[in-house]
C-alpha positions in Angstrom: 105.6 -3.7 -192.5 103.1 -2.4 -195.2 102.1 -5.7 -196.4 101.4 -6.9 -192.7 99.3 -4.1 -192.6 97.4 -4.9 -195.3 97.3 -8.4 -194.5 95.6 -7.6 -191.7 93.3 -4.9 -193.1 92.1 -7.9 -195.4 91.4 -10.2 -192.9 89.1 -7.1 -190.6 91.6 -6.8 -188.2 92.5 -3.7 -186.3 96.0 -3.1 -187.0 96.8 -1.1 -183.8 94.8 -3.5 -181.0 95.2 -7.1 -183.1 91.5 -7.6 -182.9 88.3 -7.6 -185.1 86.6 -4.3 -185.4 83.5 -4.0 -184.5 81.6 -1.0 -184.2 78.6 -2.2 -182.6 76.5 -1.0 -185.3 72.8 -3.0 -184.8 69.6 -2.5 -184.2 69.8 -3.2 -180.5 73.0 -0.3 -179.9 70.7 2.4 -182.4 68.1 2.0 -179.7 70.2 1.9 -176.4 71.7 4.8 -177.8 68.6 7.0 -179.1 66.6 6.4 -175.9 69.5 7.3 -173.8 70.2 10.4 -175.7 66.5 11.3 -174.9 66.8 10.8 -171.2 70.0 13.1 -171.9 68.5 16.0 -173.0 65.0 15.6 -170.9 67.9 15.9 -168.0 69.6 19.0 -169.6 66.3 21.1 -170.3 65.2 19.9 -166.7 68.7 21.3 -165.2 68.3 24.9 -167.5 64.8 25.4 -165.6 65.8 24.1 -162.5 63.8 21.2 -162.4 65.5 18.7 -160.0 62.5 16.2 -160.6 63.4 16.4 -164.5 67.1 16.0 -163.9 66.0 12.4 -162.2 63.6 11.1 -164.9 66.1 11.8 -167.4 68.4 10.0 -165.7 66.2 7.0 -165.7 64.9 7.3 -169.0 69.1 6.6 -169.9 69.0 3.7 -167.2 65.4 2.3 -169.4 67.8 2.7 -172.7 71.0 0.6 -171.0 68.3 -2.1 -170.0 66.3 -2.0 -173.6 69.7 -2.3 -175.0 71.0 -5.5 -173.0 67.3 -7.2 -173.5 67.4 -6.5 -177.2 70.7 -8.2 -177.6 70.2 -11.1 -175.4 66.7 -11.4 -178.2 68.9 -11.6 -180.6 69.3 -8.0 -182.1 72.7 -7.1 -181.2 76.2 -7.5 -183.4 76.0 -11.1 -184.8 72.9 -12.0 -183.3 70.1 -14.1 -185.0 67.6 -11.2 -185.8 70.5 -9.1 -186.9 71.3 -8.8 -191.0 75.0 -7.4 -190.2 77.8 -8.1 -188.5 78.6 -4.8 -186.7 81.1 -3.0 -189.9 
């Protein structure tokens, strides 16, 4: 069981699911995810002060990170893509 294991360990295989890991580590996911965390906490200092107007430009500052994210893969900047140096380990 052990070896099979580490078999698939050496081949970059999740053990548990049967599939490659991937951990979506490119430049397209660092930017989805640090615009959307902006939007997050424009949308938490907006609901402190009571600021419903706030709350909803957050919200779609994270809607402008999901769509930066999809149009930078699709260019090419996303796990495995052309632009990319990595392979998403």
């Amino acid at each position: 069981m052990a070896s099979n294991a580490t078999a698939q360990n050496a081949q970059g295989l999740d053990p548990v699911l049967s599939e490659p890991v991937g951990h979506g580590n490119s430049v397209a996911a660092w930017t989805a995810v640090a615009i959307m965390l902006i939007g997050s906490l424009v949308s938490c200092i907006a609901f402190a002060l009571h600021a419903p107007i706030g709350v909803y430009i957050g919200i779609a500052v994270i809607i402008v990170g999901l769509i930066v994210g999809g149009v930078m893969r699709k260019a090419g900047f996303g796990v495995g893509g052309h632009r990319s140096n990595n392979d998403g380990h």
